[in-house]
DRENFIMAR-30564 format. One record per residue (C-alpha): y, x, z; residue number from 1; chain. Coordinates in steps of 0.2 Angstrom, whole numbers, plus 2048, in hexadecimal, padded with zeros to 3 digits. Each point is the difference from the previous one (the first is absolute). Last residue first. Layout:
BEGIN
{r {Y; X; Z}; NUM; 'A'}
...
***
This chain:
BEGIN
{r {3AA; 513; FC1}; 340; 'A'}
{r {808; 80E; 7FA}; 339; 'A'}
{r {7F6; 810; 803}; 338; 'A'}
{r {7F1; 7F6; 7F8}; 337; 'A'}
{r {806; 7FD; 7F2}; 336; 'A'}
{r {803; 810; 7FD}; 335; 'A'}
{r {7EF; 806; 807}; 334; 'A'}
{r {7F8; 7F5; 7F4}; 333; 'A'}
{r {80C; 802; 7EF}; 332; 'A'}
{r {7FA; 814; 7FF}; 331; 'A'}
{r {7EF; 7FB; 806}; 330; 'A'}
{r {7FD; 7F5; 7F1}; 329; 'A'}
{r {809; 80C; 7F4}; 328; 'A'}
{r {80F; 7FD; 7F7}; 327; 'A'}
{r {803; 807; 7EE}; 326; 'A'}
{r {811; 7FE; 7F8}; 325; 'A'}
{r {80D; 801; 80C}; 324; 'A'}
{r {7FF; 7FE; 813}; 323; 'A'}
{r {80D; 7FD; 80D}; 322; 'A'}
{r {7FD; 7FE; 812}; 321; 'A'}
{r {80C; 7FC; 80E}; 320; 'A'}
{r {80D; 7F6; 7FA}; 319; 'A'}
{r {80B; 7F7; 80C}; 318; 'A'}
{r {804; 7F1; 801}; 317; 'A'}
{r {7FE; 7FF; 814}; 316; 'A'}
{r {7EB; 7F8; 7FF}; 315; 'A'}
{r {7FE; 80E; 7F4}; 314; 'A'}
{r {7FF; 801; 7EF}; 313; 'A'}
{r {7F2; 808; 7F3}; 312; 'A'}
{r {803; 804; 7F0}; 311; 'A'}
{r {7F6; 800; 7F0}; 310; 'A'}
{r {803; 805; 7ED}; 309; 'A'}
{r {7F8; 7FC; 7F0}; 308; 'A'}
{r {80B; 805; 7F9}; 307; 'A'}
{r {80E; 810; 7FD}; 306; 'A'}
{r {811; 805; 803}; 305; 'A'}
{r {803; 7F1; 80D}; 304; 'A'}
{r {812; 803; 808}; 303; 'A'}
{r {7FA; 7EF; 80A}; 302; 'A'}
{r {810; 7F8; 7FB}; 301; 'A'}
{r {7FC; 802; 7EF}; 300; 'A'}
{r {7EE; 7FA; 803}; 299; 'A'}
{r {806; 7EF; 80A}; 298; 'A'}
{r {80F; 7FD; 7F0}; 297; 'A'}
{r {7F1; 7FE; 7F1}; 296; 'A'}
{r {7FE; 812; 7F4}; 295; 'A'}
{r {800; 7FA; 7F0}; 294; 'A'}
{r {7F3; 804; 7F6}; 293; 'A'}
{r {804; 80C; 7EF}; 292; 'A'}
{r {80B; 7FF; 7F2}; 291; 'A'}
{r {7FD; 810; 7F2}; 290; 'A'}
{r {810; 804; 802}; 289; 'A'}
{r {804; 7F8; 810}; 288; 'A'}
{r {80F; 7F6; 800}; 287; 'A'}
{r {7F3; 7F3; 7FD}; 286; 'A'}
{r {7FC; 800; 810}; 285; 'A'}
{r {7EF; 7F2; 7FD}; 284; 'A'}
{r {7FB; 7F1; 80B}; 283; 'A'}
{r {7EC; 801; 803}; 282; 'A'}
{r {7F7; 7EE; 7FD}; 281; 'A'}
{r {7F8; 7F7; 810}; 280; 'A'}
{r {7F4; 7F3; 7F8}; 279; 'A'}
{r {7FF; 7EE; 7FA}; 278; 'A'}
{r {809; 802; 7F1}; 277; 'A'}
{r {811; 805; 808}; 276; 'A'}
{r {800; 807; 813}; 275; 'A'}
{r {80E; 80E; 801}; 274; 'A'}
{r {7FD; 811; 804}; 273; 'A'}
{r {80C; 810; 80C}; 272; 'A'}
{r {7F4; 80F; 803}; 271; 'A'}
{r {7F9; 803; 810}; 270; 'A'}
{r {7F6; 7F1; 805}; 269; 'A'}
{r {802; 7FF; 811}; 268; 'A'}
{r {7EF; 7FE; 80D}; 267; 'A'}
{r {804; 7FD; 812}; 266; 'A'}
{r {7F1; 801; 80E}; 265; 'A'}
{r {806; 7FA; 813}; 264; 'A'}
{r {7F6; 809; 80E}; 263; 'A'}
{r {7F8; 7F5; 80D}; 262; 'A'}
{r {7F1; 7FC; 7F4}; 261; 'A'}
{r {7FD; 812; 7FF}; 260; 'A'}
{r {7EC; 800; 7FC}; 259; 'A'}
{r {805; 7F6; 7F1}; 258; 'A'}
{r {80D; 80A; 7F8}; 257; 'A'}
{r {7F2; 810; 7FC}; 256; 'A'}
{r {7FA; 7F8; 7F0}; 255; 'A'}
{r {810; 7FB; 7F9}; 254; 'A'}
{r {807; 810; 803}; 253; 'A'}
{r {7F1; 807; 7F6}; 252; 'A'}
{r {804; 7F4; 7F5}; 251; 'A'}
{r {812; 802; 7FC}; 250; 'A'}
{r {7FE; 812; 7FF}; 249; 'A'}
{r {7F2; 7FE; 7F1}; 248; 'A'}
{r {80B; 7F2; 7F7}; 247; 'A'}
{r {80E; 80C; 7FE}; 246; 'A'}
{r {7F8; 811; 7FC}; 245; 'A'}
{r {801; 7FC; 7EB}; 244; 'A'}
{r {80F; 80C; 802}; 243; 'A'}
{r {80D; 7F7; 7F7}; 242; 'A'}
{r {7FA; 7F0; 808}; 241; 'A'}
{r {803; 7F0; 7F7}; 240; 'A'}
{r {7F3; 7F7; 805}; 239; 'A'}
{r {7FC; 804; 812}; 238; 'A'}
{r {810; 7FF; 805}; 237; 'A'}
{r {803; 80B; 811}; 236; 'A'}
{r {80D; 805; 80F}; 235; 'A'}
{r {7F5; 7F9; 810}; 234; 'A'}
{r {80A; 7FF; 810}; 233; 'A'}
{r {7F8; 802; 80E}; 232; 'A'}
{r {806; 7F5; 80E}; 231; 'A'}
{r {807; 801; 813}; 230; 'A'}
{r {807; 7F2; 805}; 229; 'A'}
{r {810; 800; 808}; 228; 'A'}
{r {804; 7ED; 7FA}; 227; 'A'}
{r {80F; 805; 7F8}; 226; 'A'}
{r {7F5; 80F; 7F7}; 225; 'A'}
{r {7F4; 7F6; 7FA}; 224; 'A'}
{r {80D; 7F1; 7FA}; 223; 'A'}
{r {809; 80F; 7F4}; 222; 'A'}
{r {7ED; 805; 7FA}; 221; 'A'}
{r {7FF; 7F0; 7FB}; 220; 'A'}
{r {7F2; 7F8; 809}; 219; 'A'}
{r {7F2; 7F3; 7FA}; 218; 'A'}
{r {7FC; 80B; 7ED}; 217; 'A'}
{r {7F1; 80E; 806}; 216; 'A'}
{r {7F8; 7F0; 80B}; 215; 'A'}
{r {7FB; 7F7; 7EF}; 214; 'A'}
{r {7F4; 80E; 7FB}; 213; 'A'}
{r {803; 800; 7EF}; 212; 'A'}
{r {7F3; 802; 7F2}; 211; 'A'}
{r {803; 805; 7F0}; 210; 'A'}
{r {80F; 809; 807}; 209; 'A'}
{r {80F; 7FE; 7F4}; 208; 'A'}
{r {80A; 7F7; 80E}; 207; 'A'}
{r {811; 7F6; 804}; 206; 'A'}
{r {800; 7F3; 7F3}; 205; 'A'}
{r {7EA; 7FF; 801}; 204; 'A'}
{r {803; 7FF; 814}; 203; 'A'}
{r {806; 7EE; 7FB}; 202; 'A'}
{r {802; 7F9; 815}; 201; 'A'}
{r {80F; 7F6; 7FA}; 200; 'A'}
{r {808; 812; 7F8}; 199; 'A'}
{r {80D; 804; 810}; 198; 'A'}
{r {7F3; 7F9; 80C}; 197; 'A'}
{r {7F2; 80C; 7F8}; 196; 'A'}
{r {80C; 80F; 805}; 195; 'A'}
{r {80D; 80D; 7F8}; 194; 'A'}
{r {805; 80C; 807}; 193; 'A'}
{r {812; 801; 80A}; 192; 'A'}
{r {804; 811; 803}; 191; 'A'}
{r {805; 807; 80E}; 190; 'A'}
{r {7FD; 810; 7FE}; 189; 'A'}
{r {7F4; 80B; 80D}; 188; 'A'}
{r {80B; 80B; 80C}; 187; 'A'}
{r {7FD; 811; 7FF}; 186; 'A'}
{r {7EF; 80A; 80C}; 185; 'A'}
{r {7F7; 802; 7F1}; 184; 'A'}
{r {80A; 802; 7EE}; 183; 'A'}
{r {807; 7F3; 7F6}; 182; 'A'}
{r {800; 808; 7EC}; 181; 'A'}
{r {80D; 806; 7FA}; 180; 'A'}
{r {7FD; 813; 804}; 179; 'A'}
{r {807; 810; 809}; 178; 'A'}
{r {802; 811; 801}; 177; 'A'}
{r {7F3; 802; 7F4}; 176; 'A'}
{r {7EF; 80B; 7FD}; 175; 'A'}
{r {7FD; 80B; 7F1}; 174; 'A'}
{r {7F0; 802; 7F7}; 173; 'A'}
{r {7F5; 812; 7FC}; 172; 'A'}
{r {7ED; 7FD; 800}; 171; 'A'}
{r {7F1; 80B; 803}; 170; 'A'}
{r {7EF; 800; 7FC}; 169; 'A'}
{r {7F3; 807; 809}; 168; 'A'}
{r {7EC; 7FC; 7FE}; 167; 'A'}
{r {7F5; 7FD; 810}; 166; 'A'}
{r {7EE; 807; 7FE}; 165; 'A'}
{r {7F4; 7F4; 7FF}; 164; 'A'}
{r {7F7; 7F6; 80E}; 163; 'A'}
{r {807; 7EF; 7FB}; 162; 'A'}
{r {80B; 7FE; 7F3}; 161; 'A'}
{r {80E; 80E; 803}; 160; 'A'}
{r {816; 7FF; 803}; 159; 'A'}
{r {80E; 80B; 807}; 158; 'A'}
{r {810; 7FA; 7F8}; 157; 'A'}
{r {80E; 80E; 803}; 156; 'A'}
{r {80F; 7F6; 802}; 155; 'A'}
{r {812; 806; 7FD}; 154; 'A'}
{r {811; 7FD; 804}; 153; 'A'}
{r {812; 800; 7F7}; 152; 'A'}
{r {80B; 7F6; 80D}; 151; 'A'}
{r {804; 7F6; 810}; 150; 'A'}
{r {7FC; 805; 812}; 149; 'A'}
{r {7F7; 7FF; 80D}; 148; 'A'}
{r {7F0; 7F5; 7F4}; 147; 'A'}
{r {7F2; 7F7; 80B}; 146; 'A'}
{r {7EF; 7FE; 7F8}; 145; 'A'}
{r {7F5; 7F3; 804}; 144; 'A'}
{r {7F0; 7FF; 7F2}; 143; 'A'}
{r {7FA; 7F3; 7F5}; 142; 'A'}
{r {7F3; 804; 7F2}; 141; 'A'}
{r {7F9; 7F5; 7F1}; 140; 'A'}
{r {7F5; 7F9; 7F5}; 139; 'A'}
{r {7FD; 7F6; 7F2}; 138; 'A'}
{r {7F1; 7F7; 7F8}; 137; 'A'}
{r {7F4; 7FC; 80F}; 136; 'A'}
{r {80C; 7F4; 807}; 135; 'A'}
{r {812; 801; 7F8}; 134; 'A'}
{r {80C; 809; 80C}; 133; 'A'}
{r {7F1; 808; 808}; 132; 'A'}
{r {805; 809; 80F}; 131; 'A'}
{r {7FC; 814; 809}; 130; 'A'}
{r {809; 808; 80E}; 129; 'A'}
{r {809; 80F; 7F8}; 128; 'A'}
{r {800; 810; 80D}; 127; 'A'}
{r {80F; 807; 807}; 126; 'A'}
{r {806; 811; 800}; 125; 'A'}
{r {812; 803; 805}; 124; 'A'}
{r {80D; 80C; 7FE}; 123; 'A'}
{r {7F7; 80C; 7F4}; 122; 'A'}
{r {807; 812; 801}; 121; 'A'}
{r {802; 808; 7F0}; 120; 'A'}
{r {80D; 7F7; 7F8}; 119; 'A'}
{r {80D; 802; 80E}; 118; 'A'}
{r {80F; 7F7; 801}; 117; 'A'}
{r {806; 7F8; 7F1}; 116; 'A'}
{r {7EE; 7FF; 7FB}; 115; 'A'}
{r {7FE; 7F5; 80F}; 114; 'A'}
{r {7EC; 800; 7FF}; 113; 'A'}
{r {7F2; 7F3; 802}; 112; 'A'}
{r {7EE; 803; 7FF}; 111; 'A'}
{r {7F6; 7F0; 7FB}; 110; 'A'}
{r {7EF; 7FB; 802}; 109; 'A'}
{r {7F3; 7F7; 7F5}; 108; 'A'}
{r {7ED; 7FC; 802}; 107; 'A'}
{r {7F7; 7F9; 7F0}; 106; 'A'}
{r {7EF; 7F5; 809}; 105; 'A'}
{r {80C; 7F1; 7FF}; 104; 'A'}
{r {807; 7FE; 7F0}; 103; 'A'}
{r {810; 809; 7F8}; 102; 'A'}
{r {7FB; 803; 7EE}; 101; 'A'}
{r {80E; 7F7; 7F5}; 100; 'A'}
{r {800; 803; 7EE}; 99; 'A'}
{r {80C; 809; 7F7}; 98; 'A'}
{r {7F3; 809; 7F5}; 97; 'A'}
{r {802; 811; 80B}; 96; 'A'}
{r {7FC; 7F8; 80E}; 95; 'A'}
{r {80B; 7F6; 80D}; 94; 'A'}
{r {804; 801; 812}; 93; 'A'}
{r {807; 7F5; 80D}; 92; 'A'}
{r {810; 801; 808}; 91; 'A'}
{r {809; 7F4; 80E}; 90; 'A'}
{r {80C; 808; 80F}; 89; 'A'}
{r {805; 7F5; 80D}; 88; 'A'}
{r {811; 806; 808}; 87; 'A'}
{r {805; 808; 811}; 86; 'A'}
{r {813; 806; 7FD}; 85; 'A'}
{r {809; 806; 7F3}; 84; 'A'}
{r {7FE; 7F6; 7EF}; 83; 'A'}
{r {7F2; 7F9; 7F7}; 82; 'A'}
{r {803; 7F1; 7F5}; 81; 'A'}
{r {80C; 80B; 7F2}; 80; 'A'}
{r {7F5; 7FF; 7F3}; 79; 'A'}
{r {7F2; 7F4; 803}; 78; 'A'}
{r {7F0; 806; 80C}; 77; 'A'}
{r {7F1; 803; 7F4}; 76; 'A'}
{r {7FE; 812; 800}; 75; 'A'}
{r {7F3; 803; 7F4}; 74; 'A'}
{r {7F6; 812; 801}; 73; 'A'}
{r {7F9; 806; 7F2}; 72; 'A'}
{r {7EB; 802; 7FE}; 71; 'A'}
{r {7F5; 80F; 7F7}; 70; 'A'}
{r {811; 80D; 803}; 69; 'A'}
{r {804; 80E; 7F3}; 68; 'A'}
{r {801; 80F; 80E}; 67; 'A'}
{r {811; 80B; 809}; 66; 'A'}
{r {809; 7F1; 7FE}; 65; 'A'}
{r {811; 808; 7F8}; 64; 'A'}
{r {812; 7FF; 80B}; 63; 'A'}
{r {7FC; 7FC; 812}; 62; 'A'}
{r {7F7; 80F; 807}; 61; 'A'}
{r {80E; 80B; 7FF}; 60; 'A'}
{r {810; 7F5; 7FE}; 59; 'A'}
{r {807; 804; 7EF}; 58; 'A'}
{r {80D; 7F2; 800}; 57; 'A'}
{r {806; 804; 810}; 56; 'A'}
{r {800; 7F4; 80E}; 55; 'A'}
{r {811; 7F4; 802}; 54; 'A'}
{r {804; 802; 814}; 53; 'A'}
{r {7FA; 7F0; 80A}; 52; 'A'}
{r {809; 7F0; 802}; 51; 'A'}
{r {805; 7F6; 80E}; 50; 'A'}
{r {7FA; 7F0; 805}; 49; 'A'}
{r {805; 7F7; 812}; 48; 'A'}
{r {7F2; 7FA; 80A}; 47; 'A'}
{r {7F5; 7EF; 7F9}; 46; 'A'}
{r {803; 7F4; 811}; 45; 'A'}
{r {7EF; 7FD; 809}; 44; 'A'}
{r {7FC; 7F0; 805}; 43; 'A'}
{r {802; 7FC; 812}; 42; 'A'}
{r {808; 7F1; 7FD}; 41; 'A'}
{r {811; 803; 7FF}; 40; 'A'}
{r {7FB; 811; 7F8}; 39; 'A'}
{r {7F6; 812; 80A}; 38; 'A'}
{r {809; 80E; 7FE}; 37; 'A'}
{r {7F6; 80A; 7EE}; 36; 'A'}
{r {7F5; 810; 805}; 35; 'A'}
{r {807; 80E; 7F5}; 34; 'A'}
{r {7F5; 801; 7F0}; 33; 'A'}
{r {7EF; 80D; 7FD}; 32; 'A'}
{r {7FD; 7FF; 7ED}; 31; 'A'}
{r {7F9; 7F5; 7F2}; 30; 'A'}
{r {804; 7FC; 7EC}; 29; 'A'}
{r {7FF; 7F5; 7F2}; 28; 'A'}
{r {80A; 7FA; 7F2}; 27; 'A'}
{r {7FB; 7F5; 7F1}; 26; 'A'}
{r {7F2; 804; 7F2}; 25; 'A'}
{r {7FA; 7EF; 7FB}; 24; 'A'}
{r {7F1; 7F7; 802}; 23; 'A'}
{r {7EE; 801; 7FE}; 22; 'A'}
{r {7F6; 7FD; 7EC}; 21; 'A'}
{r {808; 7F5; 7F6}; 20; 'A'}
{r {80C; 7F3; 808}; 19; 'A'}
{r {806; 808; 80D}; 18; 'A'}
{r {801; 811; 7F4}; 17; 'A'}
{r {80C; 7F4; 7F5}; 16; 'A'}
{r {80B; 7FB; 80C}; 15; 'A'}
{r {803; 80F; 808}; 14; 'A'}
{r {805; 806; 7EF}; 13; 'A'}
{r {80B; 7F2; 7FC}; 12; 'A'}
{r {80A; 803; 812}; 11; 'A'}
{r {7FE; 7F7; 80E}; 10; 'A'}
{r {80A; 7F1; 807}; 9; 'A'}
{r {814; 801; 800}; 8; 'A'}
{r {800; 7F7; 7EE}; 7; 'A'}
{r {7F5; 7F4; 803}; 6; 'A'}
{r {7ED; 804; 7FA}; 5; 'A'}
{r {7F6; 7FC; 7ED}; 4; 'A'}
{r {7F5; 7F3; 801}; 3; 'A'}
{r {7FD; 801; 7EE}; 2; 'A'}
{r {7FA; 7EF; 7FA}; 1; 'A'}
***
């Protein structure tokens, strides 16, 4: 069966290059932001968006790559996730076959420019730090980027393997003023998850993972946040994942979870699915033409655009990381670790 993706989730395309080669082209972006006043907690509050002047359509420097490129850029974040502000910026790069080369001896950077502003002058330069989002078979680069304002921008990928001279390929996307999706420093939604006591200890009716790690289903992510614990929150259904990265993220939280016995680990099955025949089974919208999964109440209340996703709350209820996609170990670590 097709797993297909609820209607707010990603596009077809994005869809398809998960499940073939990478992942989809989204938006992406960097720049040097106003420093945010601190929130309730002392989480930083996004600053106000405002959007930058409409660049020409014949930019110089920005209209026709001035060499056929050996490897693309593929900016993984969904369509409309990065907005102003600090946000997490997640490419890799594929060949000319569609197939994903990211690996570890491949170094990647990105040069960011406002095109509304200046597409000359780079506003920041960050380099990628590398992950595999299927070990050995898929990789990735994360970078922290911070966007003033909203926009047409424009990356200028920098990327070698090993010793070789780096090869330029640059990327024209355009940044949001805002998105649906929880963002660090709001409030995490109350919503009441389900658990193993709603199901008579069954994780099979609340859980495609093959094998479940009972303490992912003891708290509702409503009762974590009464009991001002802070949690991660793990977005992600290893069978029916549109972008076959599901089961992967779930593990690697998985395999971190037990060195933070103090923190409280949540996973939600994005998509709403009913137990018959032994097995959860996906519930179609079919006011969709062709009906695809729907999305269950936590992700729509989440503004997820994509899955797998992770968040991670504070003691207060207040989120403090966000990561779609790919996570890496270090990435959940030190977020983890600023909660606790």
């Amino acid at each position: 069966m097709d797993a297909g993706s609820p209607r707010r989730l990603a596009s077809a395309r994005a869809a398809t290059l998960l499940l073939g080669a990478a992942l989809a082209v989204g938006s992406c972006g960097g720049a040097a932001s106003p420093t945010p006043s601190p929130g309730p907690t002392g989480t930083p509050e996004p600053a106000a968006c405002v959007a930058a002047p409409a660049p020409p359509a014949d930019l110089e420097g920005w209209t026709i790559a001035p060499a056929e490129p050996t490897v693309f850029p593929v900016i993984v974040n969904s369509g409309g996730s990065l907005t102003c502000g600090p946000s997490r910026l997640l490419f890799t790069f594929l060949d000319g076959e569609n197939l994903p080369v990211g690996r570890p001896d491949r170094s990647a950077s990105v040069a960011l420019f406002n095109l509304g502003r200046d597409g000359a002058t780079p506003t920041q330069t960050v380099n990628g730090t590398f992950a595999w989002g299927i070990e050995n078979e898929r990789g990735f680069y994360v970078a922290a980027v911070t966007f003033p304002e909203a926009g047409e921008w424009g990356a200028e990928f920098a990327t070698a393997v090993n010793d070789a001279a780096a090869e330029k390929i640059r990327v024209r996307f355009e940044v949001k003023a805002s998105s649906p999706v929880v963002q660090v420093g709001e409030p995490a939604p109350t919503t009441d998850t389900p658990t193993a006591a709603s199901v008579g200890g069954d994780l099979a009716r609340i859980s495609t993972d093959t094998d479940p790690d009972p303490a992912f289903y003891e708290t509702s992510v409503k009762d974590a946040i009464a009991a001002h614990e802070p949690f991660v929150l793990v977005f992600a259904t290893p069978k029916f994942c549109a972008s076959a990265q599901c089961g992967p993220t779930l593990d690697r939280v998985k395999s971190i979870a037990a060195a933070y016995p103090d923190v409280t680990f949540i996973n939600v099955e994005p998509y709403v699915l009913e137990f018959r025949d032994g097995s959860l089974q996906p519930v179609l919208d079919t006011s969709i033409d062709p009906p695809t999964l729907t999305p269950a109440g936590p992700t729509v209340a989440w503004g997820l655009l994509s899955e797998p996703w992770v968040f991670v709350v504070d003691g207060a209820g207040f989120v403090t990381g966000s990561f779609e996609g790919v996570i890496a170990d270090s990435e959940l670590r030190a977020a983890i670790d600023a909660v606790r």
